[in-house]
VOGU-3710 file (C-alpha; in Angstrom, 3 decimals, decimal comma):
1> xxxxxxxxxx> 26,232/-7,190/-80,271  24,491/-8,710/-77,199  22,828/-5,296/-76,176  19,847/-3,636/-77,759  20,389/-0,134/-78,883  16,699/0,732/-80,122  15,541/-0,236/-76,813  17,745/2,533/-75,184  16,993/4,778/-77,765  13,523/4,199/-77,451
11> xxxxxxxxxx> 14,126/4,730/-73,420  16,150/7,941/-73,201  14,617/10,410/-70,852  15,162/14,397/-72,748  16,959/16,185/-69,131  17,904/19,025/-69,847  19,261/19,153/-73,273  16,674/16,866/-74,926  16,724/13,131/-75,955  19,214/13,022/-78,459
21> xxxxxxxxxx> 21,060/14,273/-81,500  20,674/13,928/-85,213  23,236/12,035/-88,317  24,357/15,061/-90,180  27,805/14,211/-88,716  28,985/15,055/-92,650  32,801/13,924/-91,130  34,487/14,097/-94,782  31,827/15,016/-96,469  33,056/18,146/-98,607
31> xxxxxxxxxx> 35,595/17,979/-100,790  38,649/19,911/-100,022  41,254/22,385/-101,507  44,944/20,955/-101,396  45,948/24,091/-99,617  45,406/24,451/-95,780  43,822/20,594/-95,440  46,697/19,718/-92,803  46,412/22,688/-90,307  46,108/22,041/-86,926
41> xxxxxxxxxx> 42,372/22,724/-85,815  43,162/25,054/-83,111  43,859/28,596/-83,422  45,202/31,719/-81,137  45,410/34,631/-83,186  44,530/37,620/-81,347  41,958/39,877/-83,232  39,901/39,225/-85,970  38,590/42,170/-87,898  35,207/43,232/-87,306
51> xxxxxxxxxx> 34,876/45,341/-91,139  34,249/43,713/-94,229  31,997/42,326/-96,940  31,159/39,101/-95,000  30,892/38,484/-90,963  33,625/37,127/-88,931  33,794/33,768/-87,753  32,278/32,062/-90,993  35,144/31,363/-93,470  38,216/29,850/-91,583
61> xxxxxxxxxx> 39,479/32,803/-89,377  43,135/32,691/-89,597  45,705/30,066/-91,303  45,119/27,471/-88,594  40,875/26,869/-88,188  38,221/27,919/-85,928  38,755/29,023/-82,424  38,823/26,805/-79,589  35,694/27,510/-77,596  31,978/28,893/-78,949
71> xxxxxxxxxx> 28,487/29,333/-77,805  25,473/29,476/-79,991  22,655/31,212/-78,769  19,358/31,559/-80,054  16,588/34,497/-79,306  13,244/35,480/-79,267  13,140/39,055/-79,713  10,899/40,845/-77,861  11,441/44,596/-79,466  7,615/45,703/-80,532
81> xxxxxxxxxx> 8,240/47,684/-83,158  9,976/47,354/-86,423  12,454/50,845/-85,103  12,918/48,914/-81,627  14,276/46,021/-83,576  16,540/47,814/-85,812  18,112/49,558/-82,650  18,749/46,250/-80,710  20,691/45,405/-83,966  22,615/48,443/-83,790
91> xxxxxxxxxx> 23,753/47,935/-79,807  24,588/44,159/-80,928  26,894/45,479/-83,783  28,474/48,507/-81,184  28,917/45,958/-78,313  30,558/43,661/-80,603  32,460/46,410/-82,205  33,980/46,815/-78,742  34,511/43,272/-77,445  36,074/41,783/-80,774
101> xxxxxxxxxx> 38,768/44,569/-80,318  39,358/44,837/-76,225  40,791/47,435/-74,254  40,062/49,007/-71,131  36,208/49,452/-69,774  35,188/52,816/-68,474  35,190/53,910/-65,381  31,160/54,948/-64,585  32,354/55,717/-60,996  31,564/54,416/-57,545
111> xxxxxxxxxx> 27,898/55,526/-57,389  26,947/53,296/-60,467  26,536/49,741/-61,399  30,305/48,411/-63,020  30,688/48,953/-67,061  31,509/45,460/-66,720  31,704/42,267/-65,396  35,383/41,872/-65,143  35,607/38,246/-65,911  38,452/38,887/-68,145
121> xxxxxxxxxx> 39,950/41,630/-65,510  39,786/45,191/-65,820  41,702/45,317/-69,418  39,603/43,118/-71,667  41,518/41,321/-73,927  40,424/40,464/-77,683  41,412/36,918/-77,360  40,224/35,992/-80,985  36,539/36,496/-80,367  34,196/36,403/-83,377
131> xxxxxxxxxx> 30,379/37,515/-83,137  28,008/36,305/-86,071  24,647/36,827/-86,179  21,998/35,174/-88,715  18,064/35,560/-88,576  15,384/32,915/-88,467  12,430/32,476/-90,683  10,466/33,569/-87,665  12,172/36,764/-87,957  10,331/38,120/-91,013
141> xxxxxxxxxx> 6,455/37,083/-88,945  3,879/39,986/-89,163  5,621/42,119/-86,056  8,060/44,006/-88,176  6,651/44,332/-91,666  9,736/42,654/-92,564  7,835/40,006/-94,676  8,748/41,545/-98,110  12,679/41,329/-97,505  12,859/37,402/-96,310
151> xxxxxxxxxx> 15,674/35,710/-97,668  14,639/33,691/-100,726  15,704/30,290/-99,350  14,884/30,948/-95,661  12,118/28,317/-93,948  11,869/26,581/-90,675  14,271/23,492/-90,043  13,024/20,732/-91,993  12,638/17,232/-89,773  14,232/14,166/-91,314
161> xxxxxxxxxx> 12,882/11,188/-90,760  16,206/10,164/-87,805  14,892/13,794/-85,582  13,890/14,097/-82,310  13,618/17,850/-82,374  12,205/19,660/-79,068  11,079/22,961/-79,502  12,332/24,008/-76,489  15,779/23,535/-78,349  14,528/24,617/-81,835
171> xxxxxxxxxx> 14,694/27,539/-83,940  14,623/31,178/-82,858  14,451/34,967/-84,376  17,986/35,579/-83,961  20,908/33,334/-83,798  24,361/34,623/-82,319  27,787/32,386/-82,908  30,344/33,563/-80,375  33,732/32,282/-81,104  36,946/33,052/-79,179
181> xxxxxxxxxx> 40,261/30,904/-77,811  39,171/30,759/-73,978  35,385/29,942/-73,144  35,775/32,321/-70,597  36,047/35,351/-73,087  33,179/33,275/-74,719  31,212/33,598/-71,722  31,703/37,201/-70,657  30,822/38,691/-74,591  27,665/37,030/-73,853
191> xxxxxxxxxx> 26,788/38,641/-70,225  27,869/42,343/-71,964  25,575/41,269/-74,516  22,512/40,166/-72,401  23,329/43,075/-70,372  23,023/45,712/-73,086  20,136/44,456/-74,792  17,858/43,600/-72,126  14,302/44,234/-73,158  15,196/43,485/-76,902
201> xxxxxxxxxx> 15,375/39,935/-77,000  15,285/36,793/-74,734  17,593/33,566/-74,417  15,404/31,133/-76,021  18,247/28,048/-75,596  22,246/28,075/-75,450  24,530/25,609/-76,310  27,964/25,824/-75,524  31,143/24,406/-77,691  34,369/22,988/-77,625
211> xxxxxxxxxx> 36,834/22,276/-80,276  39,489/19,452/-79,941  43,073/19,707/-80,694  44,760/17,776/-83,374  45,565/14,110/-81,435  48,300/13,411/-82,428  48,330/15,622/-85,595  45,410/16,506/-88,032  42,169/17,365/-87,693  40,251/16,976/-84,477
221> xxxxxxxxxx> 38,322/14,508/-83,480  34,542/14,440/-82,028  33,323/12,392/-78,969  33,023/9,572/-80,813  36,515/8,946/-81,523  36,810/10,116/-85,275  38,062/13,113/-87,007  35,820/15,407/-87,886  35,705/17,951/-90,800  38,781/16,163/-92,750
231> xxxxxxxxxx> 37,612/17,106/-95,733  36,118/20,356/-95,506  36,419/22,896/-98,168  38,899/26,017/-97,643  40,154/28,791/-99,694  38,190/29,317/-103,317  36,268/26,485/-102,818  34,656/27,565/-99,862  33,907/30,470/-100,677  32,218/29,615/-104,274
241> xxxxxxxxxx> 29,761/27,175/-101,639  29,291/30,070/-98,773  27,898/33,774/-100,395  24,565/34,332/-101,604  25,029/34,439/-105,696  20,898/34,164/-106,540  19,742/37,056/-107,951  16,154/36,321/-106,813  17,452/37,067/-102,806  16,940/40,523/-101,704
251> xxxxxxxxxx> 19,365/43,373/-102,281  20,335/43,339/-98,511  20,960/40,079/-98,355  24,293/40,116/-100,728  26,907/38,945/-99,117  24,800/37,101/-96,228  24,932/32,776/-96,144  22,375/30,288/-94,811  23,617/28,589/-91,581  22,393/25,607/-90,598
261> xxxxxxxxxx> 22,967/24,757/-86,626  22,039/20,734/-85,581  22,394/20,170/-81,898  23,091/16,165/-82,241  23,161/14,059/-79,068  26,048/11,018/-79,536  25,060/7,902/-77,432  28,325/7,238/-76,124  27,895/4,075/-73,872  27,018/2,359/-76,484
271> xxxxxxxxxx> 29,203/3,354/-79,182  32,107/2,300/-76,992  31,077/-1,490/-76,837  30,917/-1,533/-80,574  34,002/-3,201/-82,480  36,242/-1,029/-84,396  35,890/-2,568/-87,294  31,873/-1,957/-87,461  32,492/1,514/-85,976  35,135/2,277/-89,429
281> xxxxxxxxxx> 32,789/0,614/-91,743  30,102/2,835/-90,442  31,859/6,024/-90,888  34,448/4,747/-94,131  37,341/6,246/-92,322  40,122/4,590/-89,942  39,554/5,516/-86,441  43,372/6,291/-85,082  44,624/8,070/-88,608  41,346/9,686/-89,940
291> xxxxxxxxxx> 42,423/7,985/-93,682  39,467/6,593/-95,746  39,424/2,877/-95,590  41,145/2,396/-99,698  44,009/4,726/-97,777  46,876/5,560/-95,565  46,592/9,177/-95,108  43,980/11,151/-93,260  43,651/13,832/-96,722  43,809/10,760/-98,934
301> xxxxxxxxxx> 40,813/10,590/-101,437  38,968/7,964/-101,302  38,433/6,177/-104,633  34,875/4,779/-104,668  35,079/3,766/-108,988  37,708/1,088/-107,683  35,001/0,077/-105,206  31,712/-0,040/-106,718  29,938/-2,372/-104,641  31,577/-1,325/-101,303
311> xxxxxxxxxx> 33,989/-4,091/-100,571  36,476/-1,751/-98,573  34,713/1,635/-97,934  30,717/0,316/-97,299  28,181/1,937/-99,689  26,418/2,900/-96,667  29,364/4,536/-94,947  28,778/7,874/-94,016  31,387/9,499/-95,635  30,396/7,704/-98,927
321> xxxxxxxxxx> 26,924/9,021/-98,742  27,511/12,695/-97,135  29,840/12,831/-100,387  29,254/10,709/-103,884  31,985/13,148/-105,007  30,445/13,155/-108,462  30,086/15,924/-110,600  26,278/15,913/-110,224  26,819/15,962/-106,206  29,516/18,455/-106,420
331> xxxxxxxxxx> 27,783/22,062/-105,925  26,481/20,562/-102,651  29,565/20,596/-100,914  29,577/23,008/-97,707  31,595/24,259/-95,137  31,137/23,059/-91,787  31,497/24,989/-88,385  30,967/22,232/-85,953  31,888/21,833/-81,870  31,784/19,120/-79,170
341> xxxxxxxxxx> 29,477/20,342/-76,622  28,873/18,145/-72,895  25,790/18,726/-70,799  26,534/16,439/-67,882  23,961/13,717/-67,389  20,712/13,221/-68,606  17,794/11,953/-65,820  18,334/8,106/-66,506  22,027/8,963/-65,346  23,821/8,629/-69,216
351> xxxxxxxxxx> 26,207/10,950/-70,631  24,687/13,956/-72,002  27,324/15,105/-74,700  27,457/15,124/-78,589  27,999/18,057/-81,402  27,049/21,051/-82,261  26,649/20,616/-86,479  27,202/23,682/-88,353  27,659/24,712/-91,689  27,284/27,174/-94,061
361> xxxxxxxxxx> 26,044/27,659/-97,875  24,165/29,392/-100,296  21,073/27,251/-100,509  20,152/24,769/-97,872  18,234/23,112/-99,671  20,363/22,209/-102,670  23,814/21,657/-100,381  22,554/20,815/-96,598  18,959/19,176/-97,207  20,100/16,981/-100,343
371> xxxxxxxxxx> 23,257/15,807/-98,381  21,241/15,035/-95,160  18,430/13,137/-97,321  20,794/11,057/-98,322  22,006/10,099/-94,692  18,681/9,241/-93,946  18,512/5,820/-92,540  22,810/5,609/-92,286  24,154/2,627/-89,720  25,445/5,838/-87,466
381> xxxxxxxxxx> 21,779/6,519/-86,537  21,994/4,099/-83,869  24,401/5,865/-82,030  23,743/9,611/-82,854  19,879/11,683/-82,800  19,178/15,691/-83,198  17,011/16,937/-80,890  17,059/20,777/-82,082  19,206/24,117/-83,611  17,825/26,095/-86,822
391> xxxxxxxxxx> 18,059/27,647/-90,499  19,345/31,144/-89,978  19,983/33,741/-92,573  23,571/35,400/-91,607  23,325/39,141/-92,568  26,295/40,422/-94,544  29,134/42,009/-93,104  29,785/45,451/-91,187  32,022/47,640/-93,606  32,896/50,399/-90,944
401> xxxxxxxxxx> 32,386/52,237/-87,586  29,392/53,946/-89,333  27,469/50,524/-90,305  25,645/47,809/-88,345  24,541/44,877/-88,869  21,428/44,100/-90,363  20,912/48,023/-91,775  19,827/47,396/-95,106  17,220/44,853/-93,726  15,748/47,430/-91,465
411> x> 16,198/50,667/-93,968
//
């Protein structure tokens, strides 16, 4: 290549959305169940039920995948006492309660402020939307005497040595995954939330996803050409990798997962003047099919004993190191969440765009952190940097009209 890609990275000016995004890609890095591999990626059921052991949008929501369109959005709270915080939890759970299910908003009458913004018109339609909500490690800080019931496994994002996290993008007390199929309905849970909660918490940075439809058939792709999430775990699998199972965690906390949320810048221009055949080797998967390179088929599995010392599928491929698939590697497998997001254009007048990395598991450290240490260093560096997101805690579930989230934290 006649260009020099450390020099640009070296040279990217942070805008609005930061300098760049981090590896951590993990595109077929989970092993998968046989079962529900081949669905398309997009999904229009209607509803999702709010009740239940776990939250919403987590596990795959329906028999397809995730929605189209999300937002993650990450707080500071500003409630001052420990009874303040537990009731901004309680008008989260109620508004979501309401939005997740649709209907009708009230009438307050023509002397008052509208009940709502009518984005979606005056009969609010479900439209699929999920609401999850996890907790940072800055969550359990001296303001709420909420040291004592911290999530075992909970800490700050680590940096890997490929980061170029901004703290004006990083962390947060309080993260909230909306999910739904129109970014509109995406968009409008979020102003009923802001405009309920006011004085409870504050937007500390927003990212806003897209998911991309199966071209021509598959699993989506992200904006750098490949399919992404070909191999991700579904059914038993995932959730043997998801729920809290350490007795050590805290009583409230059964139930609950660790999310981990990577906001990943993808260099674009530059990816597109590299050849395809360095861009497959880097990733260990055919660009136009999504099959490993020892296959034909996108849900083939790749067979790395036959290929010891990389000949066809590079020992430094990404999908090769984001999964050995040896026993020992085996119980840190995850299930991944992820989006495209697009920002525009940074200052220096390049494409601001990438993916929003998300997964899910019962110890970050043992699944996300000991899969990401070994990207470390991976050819796809070049071309991708994170620049910010978070560990969360995600509470357990909401069994019925009577519960919210995060009660036995606060009680």
């Amino acid at each position: 290549m006649t260009f020099s890609r450390r020099n640009f990275l070296g040279g990217v000016g942070a805008g609005a959305a930061g300098s760049a995004l981090t590896a951590g890609l993990m595109v077929g890095g989970s092993r998968a169940d046989a079962a529900g591999t081949q669905a398309n990626s997009m999904t229009t059921e209607s509803s999702y039920d709010m009740y239940g052991e776990h939250q919403a949008g987590i596990e795959r929501p329906g028999p397809s995948s995730k929605q189209p369109s999300a937002s993650y959005v990450s707080f500071d709270l500003t409630a001052t006492s420990k009874s303040d915080a537990a009731d901004l939890m309680q008008t989260i759970t109620d508004r979501l309660r309401n939005l997740t299910k649709g209907g009708a908003a009230p009438n307050l009458g023509p002397g008052q402020p509208p009940s709502d913004s009518d984005v979606l018109g005056p009969d609010i339609p479900a439209d699929g939307l999920t609401g999850t909500v996890g907790f940072g490690a800055s969550m359990f800080d001296e303001r709420y005497g909420l040291a004592s019931r911290k999530p075992v496994k909970l800490t700050p994002m680590r940096v890997f040595p490929n980061d170029k996290l901004e703290d004006a993008w990083t962390h947060g007390d309080l993260m909230l995954q909306l999910c739904a199929n129109h970014q509109d309905t995406v968009h409008h849970a979020l102003r009923d939330i802001l405009k309920h909660t006011r004085g409870g918490m504050q937007i500390r940075w927003r990212m806003e996803g897209y998911n991309s439809p199966s071209r021509p058939t598959g699993t989506g792709r992200n904006l750098l050409g490949f399919k992404d999430g070909t191999a991700n775990p579904t059914g038993t699998t995932a959730s043997s990798l998801i729920w809290t199972d350490d007795p050590a965690e805290p009583a409230w906390a059964k139930g609950g997962t660790y999310q981990v949320v990577r906001l990943i810048r993808m260099f674009t221009e530059f990816w597109d003047r590299v050849s395809i055949t360095e861009q497959e080797g880097m990733f260990g998967r055919r660009r136009d099919s999504g099959a490993p390179l020892d296959g034909n088929n996108e849900f083939d599995t790749p067979d790395y004993a036959k290929d010891p010392k990389g000949n066809v599928i590079p020992t430094d491929s990404h999908i090769r190191l984001a999964n050995p698939r040896t026993p020992a590697t085996a119980n840190q497998m995850l299930v991944r969440r992820s989006y495209n997001y697009d920002l525009g254009v940074d200052t220096n007048g390049n494409l601001q765009s990438g993916h929003i990395f998300v997964c899910y598991q019962q110890d970050v450290q043992r699944q996300f952190e000991a899969i990401q240490t070994r990207l470390i260093d991976e050819p796809l560096v070049d071309y991708v940097q994170p620049f910010g997101g978070g560990y969360f805690f995600v509470a357990p579930g909401v069994q019925d009209s009577n519960d919210w989230l995060g009660r036995g934290l606060f009680t």
